[in-house]
C-alpha positions, 0 to 999 in steps of 0.5 A: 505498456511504457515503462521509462527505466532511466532513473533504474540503478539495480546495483551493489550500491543500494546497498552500500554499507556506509552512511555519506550524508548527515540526518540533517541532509536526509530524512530516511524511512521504510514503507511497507503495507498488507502485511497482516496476513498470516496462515493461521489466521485464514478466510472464512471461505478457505475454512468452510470450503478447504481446497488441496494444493492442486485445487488451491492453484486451479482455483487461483488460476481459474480466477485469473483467466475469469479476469481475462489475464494473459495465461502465460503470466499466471503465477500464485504465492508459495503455498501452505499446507496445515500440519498433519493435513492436505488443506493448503493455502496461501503463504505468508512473507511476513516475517520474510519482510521484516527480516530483510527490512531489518538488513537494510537498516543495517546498511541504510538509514532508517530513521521511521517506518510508515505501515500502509494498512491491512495491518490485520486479516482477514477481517480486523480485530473483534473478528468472530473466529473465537482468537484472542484479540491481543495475541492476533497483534501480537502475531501479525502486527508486532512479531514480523517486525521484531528482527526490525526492532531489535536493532533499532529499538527507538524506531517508530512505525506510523500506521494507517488504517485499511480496508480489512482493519475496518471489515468486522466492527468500529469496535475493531478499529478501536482494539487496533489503536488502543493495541498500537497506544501500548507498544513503543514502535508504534503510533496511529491516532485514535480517529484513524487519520492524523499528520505528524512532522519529521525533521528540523524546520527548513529541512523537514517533512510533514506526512499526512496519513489518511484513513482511505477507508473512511474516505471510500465507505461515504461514497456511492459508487461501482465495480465494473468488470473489465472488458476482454481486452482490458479496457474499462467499460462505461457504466451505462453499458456496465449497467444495461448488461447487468455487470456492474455491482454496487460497492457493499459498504458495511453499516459500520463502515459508514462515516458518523457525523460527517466524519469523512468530510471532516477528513477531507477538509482536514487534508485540504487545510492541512496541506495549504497551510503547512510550512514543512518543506516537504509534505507526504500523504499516504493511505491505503487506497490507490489512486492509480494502479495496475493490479485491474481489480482496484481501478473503481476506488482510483476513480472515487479516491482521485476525486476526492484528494488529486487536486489538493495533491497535485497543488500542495504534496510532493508525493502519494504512497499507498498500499492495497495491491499486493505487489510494488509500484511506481507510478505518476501523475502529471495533474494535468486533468486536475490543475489544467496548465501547471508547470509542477512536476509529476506527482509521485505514487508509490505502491508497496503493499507486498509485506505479506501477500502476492497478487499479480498485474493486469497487461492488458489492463495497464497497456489500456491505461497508458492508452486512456488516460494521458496523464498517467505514467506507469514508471515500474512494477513487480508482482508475485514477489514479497517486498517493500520500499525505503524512501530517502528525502535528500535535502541536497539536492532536493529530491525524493528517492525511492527504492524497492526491495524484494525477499525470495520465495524461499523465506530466508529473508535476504534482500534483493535490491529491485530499482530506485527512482528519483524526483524533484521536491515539488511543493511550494 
C-alpha cells in the first residue's frame, strides 16, 4: 500500500482558535456522511436473530475473515447492550460526532454543512417497524446535531440522498425531503439531486449534489467477491464459478421516465457551463475506495461521472464506507493526456458507524490501476472532514477529525491534506 503523508500536518494548529483570513479569502465547511444510525432503530435481522456481546463480536469477526482480511487488523465498534437484556448491538457515534463538530466550529469557520447520505437506517422513512416517521428524523437527523446548531444557528446542512434513505419505498424519500422542507438547518431538493452556489462571483463555489442512488439503481451490474488475495476476479471466472450475484434493485428504486439519465445530463451540462470558480460534486457512492466490499459500484459510478469530473471539478466527496478516506485520481484512463491536476475524492462516511479497511485489497489496487492513489485512511473510528477553499492561494484543503470510542465527543485532529484549484 503507498501512502504519500507529505501534506500530513497532525498538529495543535489545526485547531487554532483564531480566524486569520476573511470569508472573502475562504469558503469553509463540514462534510459528514452515514450518520442516520442509532440503537433504537436496529436491522431487522438483529431483531429477529438477537446475538449477546460475545456472539455479536464472533459474528462480526466471522464476516471478516469470510472476506479474507487479515486477523490481526480485526477490530468492530463499541457495542450496545438494550436495558435490562443481553442483546447487543453496534453502537452509535452520532451524537459523538455532532458534538465534536460543533468544538470545531468553535475554533474554525464553518460557514455550511454537506450531509453524504444514509441520513436514516436502516431502511429509510415509511419503514414497516410501527415508529413514527417524524420522530425517527427528529432522533436521527436533527438531534446529532443540535450542539452543532446551537451555536451556529444560521448554519445550513445540504443533504444527499443514499442508499438506506432509498431502501423501504419512493414514498420514503419523499417523508425525508418534505421533513428536511420544514427545518431551518436543512435544505435537499425534492427530485434528490440539485446544485447550489456558495460565495461571491469570482470567488465562489458551485457544489453539485448527486443522488447516487438513482444513478446506480438504472444499471445492470454485479458484485463479485474478492479473491483470497485481495485481488478482483474477472467476471467471466466470477460467473462460470458461480460467485457473482446480480445487484437486486428494488421496484421502486428503479428510475421512472428516464429520470437517472436526466441526472447524468444535468451534471454533464451543469459542470461544462458554470462559471463558479470552483465546482464540487458529492454524493453518496464511491468512486474509488478500500473498504473491499463497495469497489462494483466505484466500477459502474466512475463510468458514469469520471470524465465530466476529471474535465470540469475540482474535487469528489462521497460517503457510503463507514471510515475516512483520502484518495485520488489522475484521469489519465478517462482523459488520456491531460495535464490537470489529481482529482481529489474524499470519503467521510464515519458520522455514525464503523467498518474497517481491506489491506489487501487496497495494496491490489495500487498494484492495478495506476491511475489511483490511495493518499490516507482511518478505519474503526468515528469521525468527519472540514474542507477550506482558500481563495489565496487557490488551493482545496481537507482536514480529518476523529471522536474517542468513549462518546465524550472531544476532537482529535487526525491530518490535513492540500490540492491545487484544477477547474478551468
Amino acid at each position: 500500500m503507498k501512502l504519500t503523508f507529505s501534506h500530513i500536518a497532525v498538529s495543535a494548529l489545526l485547531l487554532s482558535s483564531t480566524f486569520l483570513v476573511s470569508a472573502e479569502d475562504t469558503i469553509s465547511f463540514l462534510a459528514f456522511g452515514d450518520g442516520g444510525y442509532h440503537p433504537d432503530y436496529p436491522k431487522t435481522k438483529h431483531i429477529k436473530k438477537p446475538k449477546n456481546k460475545q456472539q455479536f463480536i464472533a459474528a462480526e469477526k466471522a464476516d471478516w475473515l469470510e472476506d479474507n482480511r487479515p486477523i490481526d487488523e480485526f477490530d468492530h465498534a463499541p457495542i450496545y447492550v438494550y436495558p435490562g437484556t443481553e442483546i447487543a448491538t453496534e453502537d452509535t457515534g452520532a451524537a459523538a460526532v455532532g458534538s465534536a463538530m460543533a468544538k470545531l466550529c468553535e475554533r474554525k469557520p464553518c460557514e455550511f454543512g454537506i450531509q453524504l447520505g444514509d441520513n436514516i437506517y436502516p431502511d429509510g422513512a415509511d419503514a414497516n417497524d410501527g415508529k413514527d416517521d417524524q420522530k425517527r428524523m427528529n432522533d436521527l437527523i436533527l438531534g446529532p446535531l443540535k450542539p452543532l446548531f446551537k451555536n451556529n444557528k444560521d448554519l445550513i446542512v445540504y443533504s444527499a440522498l443514499g442508499n438506506h434513505d432509498w431502501k423501504t419505498s419512493r414514498k420514503g424519500v419523499k417523508l425525508q425531503t418534505e421533513w428536511m422542507a420544514k427545518q431551518p438547518n436543512f435544505h435537499m431538493d425534492e427530485r434528490g439531486y440539485y446544485s447550489y452556489k456558495i460565495g461571491e462571483p469570482g470567488n465562489d463555489v458551485e457544489f453539485f449534489v448527486l443522488d447516487t442512488n438513482m444513478l446506480l439503481s438504472g444499471q445492470h451490474y454485479y458484485e463479485i467477491p474478492l479473491k483470497h488475495d485481495g485481488s478482483e476476479q474477472g467476471l467471466a471466472s466470477a460467473l462460470a464459478s458461480g460467485v457473482a450475484e446480480v445487484e437486486d434493485i428494488e421496484v421502486h428504486e428503479s428510475p421512472v421516465n428516464g429520470e437517472d439519465h436526466k441526472q447524468l445530463a444535468w451534471l454533464a451540462d451543469g459542470l461544462k457551463s458554470s462559471k463558479a470558480k470552483w465546482k464540487i460534486v458529492y454524493g453518496h457512492h464511491i468512486l474509488w475506495s478500500i473498504g473491499g466490499t463497495k469497489y462494483d459500484e466505484g466500477h459502474v459510478l466512475r463510468r458514469l461521472i469520471l470524465p465530466e469530473l476529471c474535465q470540469y471539478a475540482d474535487a469528489y466527496i462521497a460517503g457510503h464506507e463507514h471510515d475516512l478516506e483520502l484518495l485520488t485520481d489522475d484521469c489519465s484512463r478517462v482523459l488520456p493526456g491531460n495535464n490537470k491536476p489529481k482529482l481529489p475524492l474524499i470519503i467521510s462516511g464515519a458520522a455514525s458507524k464503523m467498518r474497517g479497511t481491506h489491506s489487501p485489497f487496497a495494496q491490489q489496487q495500487e498494484n492495478r490501476y495506476p491511475e489511483y492513489d490511495l493518499i490516507w485512511a482511518k478505519s474503526f473510528i468515528w469521525g468527519f472532514a472540514h474542507i477550506e477553499l482558500d481563495n489565496r492561494s487557490d488551493r482545496l484543503n481537507v482536514s480529518f477529525y476523529t471522536t474517542p470510542k468513549d462518546k465524550s465527543g472531544s476532537l482529535q485532529p487526525e491530518a490535513s491534506f492540500s490540492f491545487k484549484h484544477r477547474s478551468d
